[in-house]
Each structure stands twice: as structure tokens, then as C-alpha cells.
C-alpha positions, 0 to 999 in steps of 0.5 A: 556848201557845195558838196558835188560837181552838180552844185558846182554847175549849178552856180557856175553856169557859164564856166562849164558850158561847151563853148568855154570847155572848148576855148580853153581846152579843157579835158575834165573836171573834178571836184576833190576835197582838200585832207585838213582844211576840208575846203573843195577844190575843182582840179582842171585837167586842161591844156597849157595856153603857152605849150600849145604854140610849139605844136606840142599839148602838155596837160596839166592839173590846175587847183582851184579853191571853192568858196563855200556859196560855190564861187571858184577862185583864181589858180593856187596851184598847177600840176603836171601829173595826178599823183602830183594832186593827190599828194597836194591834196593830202595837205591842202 
């Protein structure tokens, strides 16, 4: 099971590295634990592709299930700000 951020990269290598971060515009990432299913999740604070064309960057918060060998899963969910995560992880 992938309990820190370390081992998540660790399995991942080429989706944190640098060039990856920078091409998709990512700000952060955090590893966060859902409150009753007790699955992790990586929380992506990236830039939104469709927001970035009109001139104006909008962050938002992406959800990404992990698997317990560590593989990230497709997006289950986007938000536009933290409390909005926090309470999404109180029920995940």
C-alpha cells in the first residue's frame, strides 16, 4: 500500500518529473486519505487546459483514486477550491 508521497513517485516516475509538471501546468501535489473508505488520493492543484486560452489561469483541485500497488487512476473528481476537497474527503 502507498503510504507517502515518496512511494507514490516511486511507481510513478514519469508523472512527476519536471517536464510533466511543467507541460501540464501543475502547481502541487498532495497525497490525502479519504475519511471511510480509507483509500488515498492524489489531490492535483493544477491549471485548467480550457480556462488557459482566454488569457485567464483558474486553479483547480483534481482527485485522483490510487490503487493500493500505487497506480493513480483517471479523474473522479474537480474542484475549485480546498474546502471544497476537504469536505470531499470527509466522505470519500
Amino acid at each position: 500500500m502507498i503510504k507517502t508521497f515518496q512511494k507514490l513517485k516511486e511507481v510513478n516516475k514519469s508523472y512527476f518529473t519536471p517536464e510533466n509538471k511543467r507541460f501540464f501546468n501543475d502547481i502541487n501535489y498532495k497525497v490525502l486519505m479519504g475519511g471511510k473508505s480509507k483509500t488515498r488520493f492524489l489531490i492535483q492543484h493544477t491549471y485548467q487546459f480550457s480556462d488557459m486560452f482566454d488569457g485567464i489561469k483558474k486553479a483547480v483541485f483534481v482527485i485522483k483514486p490510487i490503487t493500493t500497488d500505487g497506480k493513480i487512476l483517471p479523474t473522479i473528481e474537480t474542484l475549485k477550491e480546498l474546502n471544497q476537497v476537504k469536505q470531499y474527503m470527509k466522505g470519500a
